[in-house]
C-alpha positions as protocol buffer text, in pm:
chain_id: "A"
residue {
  index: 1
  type: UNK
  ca { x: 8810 y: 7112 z: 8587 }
}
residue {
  index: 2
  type: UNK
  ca { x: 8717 y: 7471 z: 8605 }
}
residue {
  index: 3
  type: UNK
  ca { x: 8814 y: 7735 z: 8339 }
}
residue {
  index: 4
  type: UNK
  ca { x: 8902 y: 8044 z: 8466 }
}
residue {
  index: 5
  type: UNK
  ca { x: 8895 y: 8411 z: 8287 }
}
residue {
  index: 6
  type: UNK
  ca { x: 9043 y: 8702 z: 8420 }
}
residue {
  index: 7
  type: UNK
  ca { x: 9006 y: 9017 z: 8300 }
}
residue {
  index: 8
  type: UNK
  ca { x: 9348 y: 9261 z: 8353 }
}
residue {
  index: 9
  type: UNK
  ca { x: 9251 y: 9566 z: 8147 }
}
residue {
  index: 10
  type: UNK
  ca { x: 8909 y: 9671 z: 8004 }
}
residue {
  index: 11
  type: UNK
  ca { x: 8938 y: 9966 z: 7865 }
}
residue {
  index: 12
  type: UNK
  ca { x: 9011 y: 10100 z: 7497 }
}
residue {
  index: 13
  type: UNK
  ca { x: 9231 y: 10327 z: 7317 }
}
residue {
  index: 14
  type: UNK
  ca { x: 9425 y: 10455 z: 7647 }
}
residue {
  index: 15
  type: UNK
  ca { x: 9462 y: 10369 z: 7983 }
}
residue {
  index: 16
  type: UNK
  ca { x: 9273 y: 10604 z: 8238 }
}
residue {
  index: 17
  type: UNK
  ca { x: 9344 y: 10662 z: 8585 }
}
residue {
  index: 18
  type: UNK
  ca { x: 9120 y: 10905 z: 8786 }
}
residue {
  index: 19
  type: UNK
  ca { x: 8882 y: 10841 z: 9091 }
}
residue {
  index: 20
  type: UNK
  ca { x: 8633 y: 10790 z: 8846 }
}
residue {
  index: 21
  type: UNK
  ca { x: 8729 y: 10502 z: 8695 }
}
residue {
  index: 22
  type: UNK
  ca { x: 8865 y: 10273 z: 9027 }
}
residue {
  index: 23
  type: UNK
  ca { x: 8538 y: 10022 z: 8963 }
}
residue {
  index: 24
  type: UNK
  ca { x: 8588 y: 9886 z: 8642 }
}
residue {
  index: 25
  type: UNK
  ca { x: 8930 y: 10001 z: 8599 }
}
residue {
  index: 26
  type: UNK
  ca { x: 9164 y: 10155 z: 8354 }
}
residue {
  index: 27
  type: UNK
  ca { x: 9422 y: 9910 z: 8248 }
}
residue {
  index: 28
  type: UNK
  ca { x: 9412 y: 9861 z: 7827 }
}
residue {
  index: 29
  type: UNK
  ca { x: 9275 y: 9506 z: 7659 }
}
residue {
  index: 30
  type: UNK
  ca { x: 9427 y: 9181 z: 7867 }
}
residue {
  index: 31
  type: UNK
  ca { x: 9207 y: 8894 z: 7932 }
}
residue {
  index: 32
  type: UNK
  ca { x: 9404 y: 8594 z: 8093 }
}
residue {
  index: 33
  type: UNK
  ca { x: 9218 y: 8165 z: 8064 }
}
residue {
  index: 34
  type: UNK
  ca { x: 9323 y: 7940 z: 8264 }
}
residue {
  index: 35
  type: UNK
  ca { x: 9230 y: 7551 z: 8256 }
}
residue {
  index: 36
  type: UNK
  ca { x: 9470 y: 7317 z: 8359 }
}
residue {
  index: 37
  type: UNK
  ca { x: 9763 y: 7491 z: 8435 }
}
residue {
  index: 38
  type: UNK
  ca { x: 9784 y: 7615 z: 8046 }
}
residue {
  index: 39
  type: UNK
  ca { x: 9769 y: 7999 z: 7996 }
}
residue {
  index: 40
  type: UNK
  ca { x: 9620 y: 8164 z: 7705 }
}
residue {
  index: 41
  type: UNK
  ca { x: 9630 y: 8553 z: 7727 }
}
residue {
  index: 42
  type: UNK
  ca { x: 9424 y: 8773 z: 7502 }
}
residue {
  index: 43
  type: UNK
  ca { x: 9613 y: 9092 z: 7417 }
}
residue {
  index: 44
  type: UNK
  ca { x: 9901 y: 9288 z: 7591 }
}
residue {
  index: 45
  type: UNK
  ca { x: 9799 y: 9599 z: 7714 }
}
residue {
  index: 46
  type: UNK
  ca { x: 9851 y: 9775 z: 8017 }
}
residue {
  index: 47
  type: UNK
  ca { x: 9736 y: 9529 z: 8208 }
}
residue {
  index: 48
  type: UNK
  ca { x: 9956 y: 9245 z: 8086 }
}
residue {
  index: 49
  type: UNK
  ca { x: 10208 y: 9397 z: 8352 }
}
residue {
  index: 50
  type: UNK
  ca { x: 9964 y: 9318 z: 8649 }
}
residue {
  index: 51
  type: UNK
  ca { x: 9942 y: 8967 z: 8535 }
}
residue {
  index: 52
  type: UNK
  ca { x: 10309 y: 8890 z: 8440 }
}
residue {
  index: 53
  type: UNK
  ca { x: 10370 y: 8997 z: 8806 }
}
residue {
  index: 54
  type: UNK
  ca { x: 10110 y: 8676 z: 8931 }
}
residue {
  index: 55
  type: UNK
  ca { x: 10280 y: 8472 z: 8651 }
}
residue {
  index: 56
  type: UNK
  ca { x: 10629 y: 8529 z: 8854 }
}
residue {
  index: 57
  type: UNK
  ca { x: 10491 y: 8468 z: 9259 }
}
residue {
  index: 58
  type: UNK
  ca { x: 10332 y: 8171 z: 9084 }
}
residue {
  index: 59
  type: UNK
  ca { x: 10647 y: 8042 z: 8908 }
}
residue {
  index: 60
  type: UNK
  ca { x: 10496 y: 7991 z: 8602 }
}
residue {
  index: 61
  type: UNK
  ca { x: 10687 y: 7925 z: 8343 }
}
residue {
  index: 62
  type: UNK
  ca { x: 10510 y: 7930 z: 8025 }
}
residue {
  index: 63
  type: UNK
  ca { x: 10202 y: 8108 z: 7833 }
}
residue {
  index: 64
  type: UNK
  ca { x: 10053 y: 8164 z: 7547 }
}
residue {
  index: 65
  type: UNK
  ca { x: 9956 y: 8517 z: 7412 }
}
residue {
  index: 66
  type: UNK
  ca { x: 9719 y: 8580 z: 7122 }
}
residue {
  index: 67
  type: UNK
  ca { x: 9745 y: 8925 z: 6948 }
}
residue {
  index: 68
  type: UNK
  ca { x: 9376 y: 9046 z: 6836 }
}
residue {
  index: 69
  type: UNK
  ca { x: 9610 y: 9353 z: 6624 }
}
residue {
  index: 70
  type: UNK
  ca { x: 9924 y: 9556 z: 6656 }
}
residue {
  index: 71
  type: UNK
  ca { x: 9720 y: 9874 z: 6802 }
}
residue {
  index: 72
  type: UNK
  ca { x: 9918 y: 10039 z: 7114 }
}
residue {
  index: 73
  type: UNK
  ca { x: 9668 y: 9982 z: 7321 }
}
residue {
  index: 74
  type: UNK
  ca { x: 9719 y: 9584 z: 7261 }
}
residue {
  index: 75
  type: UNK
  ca { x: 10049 y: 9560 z: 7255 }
}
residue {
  index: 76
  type: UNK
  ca { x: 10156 y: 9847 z: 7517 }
}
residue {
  index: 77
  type: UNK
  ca { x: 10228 y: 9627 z: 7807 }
}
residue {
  index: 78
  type: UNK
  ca { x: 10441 y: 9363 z: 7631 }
}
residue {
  index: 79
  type: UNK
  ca { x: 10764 y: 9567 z: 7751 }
}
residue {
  index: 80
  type: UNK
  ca { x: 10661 y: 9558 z: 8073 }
}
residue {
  index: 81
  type: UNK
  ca { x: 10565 y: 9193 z: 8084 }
}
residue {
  index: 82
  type: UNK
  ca { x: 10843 y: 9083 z: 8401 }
}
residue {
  index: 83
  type: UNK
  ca { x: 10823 y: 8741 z: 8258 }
}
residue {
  index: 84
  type: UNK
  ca { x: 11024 y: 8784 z: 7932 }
}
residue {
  index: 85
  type: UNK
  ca { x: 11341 y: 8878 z: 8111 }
}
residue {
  index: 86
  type: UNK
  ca { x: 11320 y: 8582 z: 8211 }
}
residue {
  index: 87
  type: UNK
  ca { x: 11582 y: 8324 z: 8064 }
}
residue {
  index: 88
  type: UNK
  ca { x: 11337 y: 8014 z: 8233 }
}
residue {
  index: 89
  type: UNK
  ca { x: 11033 y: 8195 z: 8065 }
}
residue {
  index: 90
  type: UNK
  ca { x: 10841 y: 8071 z: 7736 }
}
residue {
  index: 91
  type: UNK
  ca { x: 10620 y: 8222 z: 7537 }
}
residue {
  index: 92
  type: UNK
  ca { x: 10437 y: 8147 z: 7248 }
}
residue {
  index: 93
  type: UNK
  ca { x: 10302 y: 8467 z: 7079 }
}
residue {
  index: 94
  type: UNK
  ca { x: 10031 y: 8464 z: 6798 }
}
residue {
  index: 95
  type: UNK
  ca { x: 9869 y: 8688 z: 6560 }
}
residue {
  index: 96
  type: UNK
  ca { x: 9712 y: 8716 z: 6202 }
}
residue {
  index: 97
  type: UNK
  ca { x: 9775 y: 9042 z: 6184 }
}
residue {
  index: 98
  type: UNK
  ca { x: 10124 y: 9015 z: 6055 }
}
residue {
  index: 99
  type: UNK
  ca { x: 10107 y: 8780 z: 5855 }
}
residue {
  index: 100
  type: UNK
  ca { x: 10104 y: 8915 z: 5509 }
}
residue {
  index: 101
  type: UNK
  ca { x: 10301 y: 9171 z: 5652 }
}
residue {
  index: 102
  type: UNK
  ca { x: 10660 y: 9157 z: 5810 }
}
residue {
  index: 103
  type: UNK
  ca { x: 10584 y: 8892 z: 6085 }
}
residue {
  index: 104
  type: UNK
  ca { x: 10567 y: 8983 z: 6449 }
}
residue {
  index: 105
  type: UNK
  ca { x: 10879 y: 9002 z: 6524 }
}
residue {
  index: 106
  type: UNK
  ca { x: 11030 y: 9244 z: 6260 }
}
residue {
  index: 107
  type: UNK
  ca { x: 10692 y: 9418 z: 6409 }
}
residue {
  index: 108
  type: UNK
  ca { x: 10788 y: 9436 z: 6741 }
}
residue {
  index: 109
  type: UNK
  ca { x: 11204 y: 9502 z: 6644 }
}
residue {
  index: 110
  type: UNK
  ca { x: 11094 y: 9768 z: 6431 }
}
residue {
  index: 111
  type: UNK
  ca { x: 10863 y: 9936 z: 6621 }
}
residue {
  index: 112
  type: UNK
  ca { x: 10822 y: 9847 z: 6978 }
}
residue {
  index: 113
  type: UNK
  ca { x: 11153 y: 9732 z: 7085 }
}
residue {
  index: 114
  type: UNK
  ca { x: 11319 y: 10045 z: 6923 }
}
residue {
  index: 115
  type: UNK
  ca { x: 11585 y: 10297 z: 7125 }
}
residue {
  index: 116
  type: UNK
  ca { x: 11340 y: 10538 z: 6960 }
}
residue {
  index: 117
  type: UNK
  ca { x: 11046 y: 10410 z: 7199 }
}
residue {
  index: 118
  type: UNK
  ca { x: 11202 y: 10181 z: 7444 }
}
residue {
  index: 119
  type: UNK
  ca { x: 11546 y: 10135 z: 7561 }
}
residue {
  index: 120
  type: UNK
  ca { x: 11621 y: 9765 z: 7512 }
}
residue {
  index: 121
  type: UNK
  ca { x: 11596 y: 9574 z: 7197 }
}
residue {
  index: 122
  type: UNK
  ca { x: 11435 y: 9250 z: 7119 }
}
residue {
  index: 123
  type: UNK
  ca { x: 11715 y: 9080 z: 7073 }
}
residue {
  index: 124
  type: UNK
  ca { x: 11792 y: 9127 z: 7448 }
}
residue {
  index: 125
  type: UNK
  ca { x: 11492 y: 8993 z: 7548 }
}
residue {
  index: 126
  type: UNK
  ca { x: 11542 y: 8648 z: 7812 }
}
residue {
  index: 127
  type: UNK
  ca { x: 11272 y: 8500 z: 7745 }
}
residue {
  index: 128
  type: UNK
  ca { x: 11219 y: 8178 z: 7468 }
}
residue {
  index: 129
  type: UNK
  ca { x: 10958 y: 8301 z: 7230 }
}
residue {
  index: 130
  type: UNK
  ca { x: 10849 y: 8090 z: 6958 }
}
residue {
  index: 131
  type: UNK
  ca { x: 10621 y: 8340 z: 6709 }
}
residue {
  index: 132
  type: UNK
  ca { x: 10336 y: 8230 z: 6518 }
}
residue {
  index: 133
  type: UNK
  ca { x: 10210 y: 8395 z: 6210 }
}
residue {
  index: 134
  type: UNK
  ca { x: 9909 y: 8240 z: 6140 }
}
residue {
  index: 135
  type: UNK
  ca { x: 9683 y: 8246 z: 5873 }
}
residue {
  index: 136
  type: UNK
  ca { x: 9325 y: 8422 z: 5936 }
}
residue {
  index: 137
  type: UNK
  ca { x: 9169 y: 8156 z: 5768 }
}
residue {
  index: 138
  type: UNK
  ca { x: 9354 y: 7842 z: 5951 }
}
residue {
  index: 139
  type: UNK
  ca { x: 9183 y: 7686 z: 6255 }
}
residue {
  index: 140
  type: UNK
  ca { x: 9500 y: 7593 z: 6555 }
}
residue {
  index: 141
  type: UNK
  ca { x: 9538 y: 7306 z: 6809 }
}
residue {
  index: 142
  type: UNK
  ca { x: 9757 y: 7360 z: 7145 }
}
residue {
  index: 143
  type: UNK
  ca { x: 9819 y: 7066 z: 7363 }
}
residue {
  index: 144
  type: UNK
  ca { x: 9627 y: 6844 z: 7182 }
}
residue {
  index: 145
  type: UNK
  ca { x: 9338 y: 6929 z: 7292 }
}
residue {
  index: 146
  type: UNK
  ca { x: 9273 y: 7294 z: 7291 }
}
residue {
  index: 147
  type: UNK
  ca { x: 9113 y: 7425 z: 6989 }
}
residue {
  index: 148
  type: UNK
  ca { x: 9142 y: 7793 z: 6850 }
}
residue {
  index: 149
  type: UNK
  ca { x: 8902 y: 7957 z: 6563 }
}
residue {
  index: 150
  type: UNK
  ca { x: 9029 y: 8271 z: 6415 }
}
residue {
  index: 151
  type: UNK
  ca { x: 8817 y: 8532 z: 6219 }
}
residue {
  index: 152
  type: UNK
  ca { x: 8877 y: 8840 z: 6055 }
}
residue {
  index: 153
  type: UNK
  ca { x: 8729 y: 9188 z: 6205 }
}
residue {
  index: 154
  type: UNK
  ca { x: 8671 y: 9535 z: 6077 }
}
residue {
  index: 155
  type: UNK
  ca { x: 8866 y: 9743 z: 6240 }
}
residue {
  index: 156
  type: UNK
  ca { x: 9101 y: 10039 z: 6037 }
}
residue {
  index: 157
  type: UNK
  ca { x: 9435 y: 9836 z: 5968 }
}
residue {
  index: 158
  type: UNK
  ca { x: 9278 y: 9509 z: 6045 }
}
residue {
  index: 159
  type: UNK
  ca { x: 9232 y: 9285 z: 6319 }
}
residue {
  index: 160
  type: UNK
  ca { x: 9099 y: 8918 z: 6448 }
}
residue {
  index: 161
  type: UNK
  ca { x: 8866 y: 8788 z: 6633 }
}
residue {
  index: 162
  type: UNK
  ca { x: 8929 y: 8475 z: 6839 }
}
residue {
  index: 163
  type: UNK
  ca { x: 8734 y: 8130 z: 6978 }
}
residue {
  index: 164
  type: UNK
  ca { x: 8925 y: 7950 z: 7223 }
}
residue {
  index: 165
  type: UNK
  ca { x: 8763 y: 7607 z: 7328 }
}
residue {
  index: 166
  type: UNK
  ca { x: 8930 y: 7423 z: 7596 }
}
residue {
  index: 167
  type: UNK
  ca { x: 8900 y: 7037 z: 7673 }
}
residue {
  index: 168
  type: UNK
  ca { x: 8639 y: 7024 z: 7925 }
}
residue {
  index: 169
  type: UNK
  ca { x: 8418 y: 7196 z: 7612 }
}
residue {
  index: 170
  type: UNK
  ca { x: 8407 y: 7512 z: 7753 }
}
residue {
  index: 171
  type: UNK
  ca { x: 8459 y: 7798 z: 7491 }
}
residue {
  index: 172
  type: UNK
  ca { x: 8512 y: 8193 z: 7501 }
}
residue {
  index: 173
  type: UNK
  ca { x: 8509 y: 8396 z: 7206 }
}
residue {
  index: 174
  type: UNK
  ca { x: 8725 y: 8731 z: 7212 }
}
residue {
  index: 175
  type: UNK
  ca { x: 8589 y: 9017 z: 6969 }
}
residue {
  index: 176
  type: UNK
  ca { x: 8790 y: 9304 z: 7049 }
}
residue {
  index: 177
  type: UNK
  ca { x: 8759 y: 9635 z: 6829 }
}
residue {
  index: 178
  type: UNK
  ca { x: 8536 y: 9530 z: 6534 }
}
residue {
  index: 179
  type: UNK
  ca { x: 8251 y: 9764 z: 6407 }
}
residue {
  index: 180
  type: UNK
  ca { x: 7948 y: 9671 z: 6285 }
}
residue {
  index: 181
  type: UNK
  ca { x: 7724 y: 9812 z: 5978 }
}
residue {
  index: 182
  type: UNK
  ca { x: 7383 y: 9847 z: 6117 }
}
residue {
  index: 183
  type: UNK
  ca { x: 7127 y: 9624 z: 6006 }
}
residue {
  index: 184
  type: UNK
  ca { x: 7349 y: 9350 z: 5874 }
}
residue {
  index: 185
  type: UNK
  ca { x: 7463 y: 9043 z: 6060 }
}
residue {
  index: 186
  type: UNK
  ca { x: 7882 y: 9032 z: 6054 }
}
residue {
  index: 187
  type: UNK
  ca { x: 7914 y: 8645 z: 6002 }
}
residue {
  index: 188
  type: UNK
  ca { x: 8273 y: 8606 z: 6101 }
}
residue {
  index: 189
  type: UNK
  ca { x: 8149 y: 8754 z: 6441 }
}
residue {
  index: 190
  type: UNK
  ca { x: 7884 y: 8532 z: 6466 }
}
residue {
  index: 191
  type: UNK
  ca { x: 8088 y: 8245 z: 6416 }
}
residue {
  index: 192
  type: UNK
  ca { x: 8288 y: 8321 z: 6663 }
}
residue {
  index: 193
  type: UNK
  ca { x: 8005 y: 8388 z: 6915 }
}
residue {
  index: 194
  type: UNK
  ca { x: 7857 y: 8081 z: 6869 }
}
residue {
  index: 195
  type: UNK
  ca { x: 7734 y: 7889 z: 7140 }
}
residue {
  index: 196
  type: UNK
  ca { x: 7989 y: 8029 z: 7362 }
}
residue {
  index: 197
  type: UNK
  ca { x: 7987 y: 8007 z: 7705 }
}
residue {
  index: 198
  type: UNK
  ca { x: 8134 y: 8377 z: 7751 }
}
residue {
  index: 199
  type: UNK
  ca { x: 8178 y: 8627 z: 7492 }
}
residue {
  index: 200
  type: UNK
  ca { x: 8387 y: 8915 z: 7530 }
}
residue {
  index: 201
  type: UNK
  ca { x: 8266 y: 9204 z: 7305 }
}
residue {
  index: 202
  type: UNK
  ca { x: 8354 y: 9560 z: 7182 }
}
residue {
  index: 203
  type: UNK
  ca { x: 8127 y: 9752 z: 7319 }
}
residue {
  index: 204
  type: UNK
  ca { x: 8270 y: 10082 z: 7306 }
}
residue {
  index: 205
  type: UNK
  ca { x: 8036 y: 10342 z: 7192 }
}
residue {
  index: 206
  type: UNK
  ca { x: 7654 y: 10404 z: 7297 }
}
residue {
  index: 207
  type: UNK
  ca { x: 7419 y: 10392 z: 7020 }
}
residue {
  index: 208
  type: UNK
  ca { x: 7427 y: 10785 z: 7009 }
}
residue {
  index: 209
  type: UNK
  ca { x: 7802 y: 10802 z: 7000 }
}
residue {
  index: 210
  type: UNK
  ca { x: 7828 y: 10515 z: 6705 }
}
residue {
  index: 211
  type: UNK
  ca { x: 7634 y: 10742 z: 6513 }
}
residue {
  index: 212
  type: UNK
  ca { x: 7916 y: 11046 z: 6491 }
}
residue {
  index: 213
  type: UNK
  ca { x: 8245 y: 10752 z: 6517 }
}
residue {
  index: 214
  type: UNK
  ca { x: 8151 y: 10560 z: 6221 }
}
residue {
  index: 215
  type: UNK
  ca { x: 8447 y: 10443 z: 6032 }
}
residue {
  index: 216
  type: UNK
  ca { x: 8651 y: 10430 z: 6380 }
}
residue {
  index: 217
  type: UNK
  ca { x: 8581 y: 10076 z: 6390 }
}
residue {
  index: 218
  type: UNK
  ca { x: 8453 y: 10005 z: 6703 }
}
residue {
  index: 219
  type: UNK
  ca { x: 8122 y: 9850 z: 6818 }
}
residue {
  index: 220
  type: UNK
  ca { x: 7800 y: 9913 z: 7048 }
}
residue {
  index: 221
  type: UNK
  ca { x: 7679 y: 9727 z: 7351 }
}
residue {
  index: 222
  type: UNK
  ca { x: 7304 y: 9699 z: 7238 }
}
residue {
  index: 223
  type: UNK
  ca { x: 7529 y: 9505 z: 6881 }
}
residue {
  index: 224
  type: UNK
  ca { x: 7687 y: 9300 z: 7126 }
}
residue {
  index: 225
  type: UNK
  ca { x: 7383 y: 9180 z: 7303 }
}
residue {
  index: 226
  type: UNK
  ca { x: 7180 y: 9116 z: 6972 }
}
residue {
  index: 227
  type: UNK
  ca { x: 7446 y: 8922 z: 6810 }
}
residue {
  index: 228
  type: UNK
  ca { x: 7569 y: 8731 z: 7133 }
}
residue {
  index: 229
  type: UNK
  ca { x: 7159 y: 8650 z: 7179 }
}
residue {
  index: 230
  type: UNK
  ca { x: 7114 y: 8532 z: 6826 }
}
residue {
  index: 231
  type: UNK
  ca { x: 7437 y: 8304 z: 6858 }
}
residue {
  index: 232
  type: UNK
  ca { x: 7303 y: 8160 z: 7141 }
}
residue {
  index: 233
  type: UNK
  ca { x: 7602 y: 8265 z: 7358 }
}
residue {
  index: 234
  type: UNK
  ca { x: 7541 y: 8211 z: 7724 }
}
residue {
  index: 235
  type: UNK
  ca { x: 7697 y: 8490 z: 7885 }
}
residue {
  index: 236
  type: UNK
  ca { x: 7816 y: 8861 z: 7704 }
}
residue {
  index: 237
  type: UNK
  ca { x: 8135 y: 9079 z: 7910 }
}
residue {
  index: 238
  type: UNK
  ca { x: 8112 y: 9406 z: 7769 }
}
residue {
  index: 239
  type: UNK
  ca { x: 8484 y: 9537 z: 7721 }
}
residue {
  index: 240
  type: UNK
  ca { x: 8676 y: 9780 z: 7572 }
}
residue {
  index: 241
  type: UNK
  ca { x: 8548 y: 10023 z: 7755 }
}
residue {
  index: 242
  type: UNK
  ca { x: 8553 y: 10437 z: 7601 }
}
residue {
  index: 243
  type: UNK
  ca { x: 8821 y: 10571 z: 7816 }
}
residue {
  index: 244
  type: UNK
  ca { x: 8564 y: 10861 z: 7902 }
}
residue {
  index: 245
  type: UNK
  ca { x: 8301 y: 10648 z: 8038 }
}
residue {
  index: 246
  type: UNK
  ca { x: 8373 y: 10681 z: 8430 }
}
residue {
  index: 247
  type: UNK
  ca { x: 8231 y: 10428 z: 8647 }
}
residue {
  index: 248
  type: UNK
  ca { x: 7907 y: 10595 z: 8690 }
}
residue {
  index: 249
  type: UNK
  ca { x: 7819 y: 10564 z: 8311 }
}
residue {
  index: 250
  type: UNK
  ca { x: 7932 y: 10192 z: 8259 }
}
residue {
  index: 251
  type: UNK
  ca { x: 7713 y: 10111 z: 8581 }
}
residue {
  index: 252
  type: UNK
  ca { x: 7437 y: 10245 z: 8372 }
}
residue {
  index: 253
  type: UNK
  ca { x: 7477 y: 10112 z: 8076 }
}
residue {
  index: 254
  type: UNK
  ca { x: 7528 y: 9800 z: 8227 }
}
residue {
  index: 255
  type: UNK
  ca { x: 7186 y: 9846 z: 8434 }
}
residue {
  index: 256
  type: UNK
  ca { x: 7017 y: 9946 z: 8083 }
}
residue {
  index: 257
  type: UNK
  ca { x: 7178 y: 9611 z: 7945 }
}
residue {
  index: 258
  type: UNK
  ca { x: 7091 y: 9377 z: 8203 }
}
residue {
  index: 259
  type: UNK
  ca { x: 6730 y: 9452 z: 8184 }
}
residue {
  index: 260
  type: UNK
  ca { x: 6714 y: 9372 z: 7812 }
}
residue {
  index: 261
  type: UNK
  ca { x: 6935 y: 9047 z: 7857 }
}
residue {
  index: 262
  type: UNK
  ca { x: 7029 y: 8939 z: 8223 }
}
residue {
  index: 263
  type: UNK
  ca { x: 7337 y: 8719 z: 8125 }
}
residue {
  index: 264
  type: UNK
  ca { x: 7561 y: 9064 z: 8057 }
}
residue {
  index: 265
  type: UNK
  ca { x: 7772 y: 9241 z: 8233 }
}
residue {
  index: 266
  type: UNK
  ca { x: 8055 y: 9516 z: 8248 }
}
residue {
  index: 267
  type: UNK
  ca { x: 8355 y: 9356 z: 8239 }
}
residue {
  index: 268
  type: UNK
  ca { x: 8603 y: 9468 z: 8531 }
}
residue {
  index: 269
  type: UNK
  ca { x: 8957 y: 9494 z: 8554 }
}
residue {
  index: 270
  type: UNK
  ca { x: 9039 y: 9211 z: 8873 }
}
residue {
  index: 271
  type: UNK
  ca { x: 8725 y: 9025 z: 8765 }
}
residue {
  index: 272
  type: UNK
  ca { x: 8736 y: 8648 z: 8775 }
}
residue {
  index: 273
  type: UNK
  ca { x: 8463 y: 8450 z: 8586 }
}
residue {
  index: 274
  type: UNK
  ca { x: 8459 y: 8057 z: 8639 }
}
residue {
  index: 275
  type: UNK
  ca { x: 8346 y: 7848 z: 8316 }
}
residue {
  index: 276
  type: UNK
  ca { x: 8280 y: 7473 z: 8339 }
}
């Protein structure tokens, strides 16, 4: 059985929406897998409210989403997610990020789901949510069989990295907004990467921009091809895409990218990749 990945929103720090950017798209972080009929979602930006609109014509009643970090541009589109007004909806919703903190959900009633920023509160929210604060260092199980590695990243406030491995053995690691210190080998990331049979990477900045955004905590795509190569990863989606990169640039870069390591590529909001 076929693992499937779908990729909702690409692209960092705010959504875009211009001409220029109608390729790869401009929906923020949301990567949707699929094996079995069991949903694991990968951050809730913009483009969460695409797929909670296939998760309703489907009928699907249940999910899982897995919070890299409270950012906005991860969490922007969990308002607009149709199905938690949904009384026949569950979701179970993960992080590490809260965890030595308040928990997500005094996170989310106390600064999402505020009359400040949004008109309804949590507490009126249909949906069945079950919240998880993990610990970074604990490893999880889901259905029995479906295995999840977390690992901390270095990103200002914090944030995780993620390996999901599913029961057919297929695995995708999630590194979304980590930086790297040039010249050293981050071994949480590497952990992560792994053997994976898609990695989905930070890949931000240029080499020539990293140099003036250091401390922004965000990666490069030339990083996320060395460390994906030296993990022995067998494919790389660069993601997170800088919100002034129109499609002309990413094409590049990704032509600059493939000729170094053919099993890369731009990831693209609507993109579908099938895993074994």
């Amino acid at each position: 059985m076929s693992t499937i990945v779908e990729f909702w929103g690409v692209r960092g720090s705010i959504p875009v929406s211009s001409p220029l950017y109608t390729y790869f798209g401009g929906h923020t972080s949301c990567v949707s897998v699929t094996h079995d009929q069991n949903i694991f979602i990968f951050d809730a930006g913009t483009g969460l409210r695409d797929l909670g609109k296939k998760l309703k014509e489907k009928n699907i009643n249940q999910a899982t989403l897995i919070l890299s970090h409270m950012h906005f541009d991860h969490i922007l589109g969990l308002p607009f997610f149709e199905p938690i007004w949904d009384s026949n909806f569950q979701l179970t919703l993960l992080s590490s990020h809260c965890y030595e903190k308040e928990g997500i959900k005094e996170f989310l009633k106390n600064y999402i789901f505020n009359d400040l920023l949004f008109p309804v509160k949590l507490d009126q929210v249909s949906a069945k949510i079950n919240y998880i604060d993990c610990p970074p260092s604990e490893n999880l199980t889901f259905f029995e069989d479906y295995h999840l590695k977390i690992a901390p990243l270095n990103h200002p406030g914090g944030g995780y990295g993620y390996q999901l491995r599913c029961p057919s053995g297929s695995s995708i690691a999630y590194i979304s907004d980590t930086e790297h210190t040039p010249g050293d080998d981050d071994l949480e990331v590497l952990k992560l990467m792994q053997g994976a049979d898609l990695v989905i990477y930070d890949a931000m900045y240029t080499e020539e921009q990293f140099s003036q955004k250091r401390g922004w905590g965000h990666s490069t795509w030339a990083e996320g091809l060395r460390l994906a190569q030296k993990a022995q990863a067998k494919r790389l989606a660069l993601y997170h895409h800088n919100p002034n990169h129109t499609d002309d640039i990413l094409l590049k870069i990704e032509e600059d990218a493939k000729k170094i390591w053919s099993s890369c590529f731009m990831a693209r909001q609507g993109m579908e990749i099938f895993l074994p």
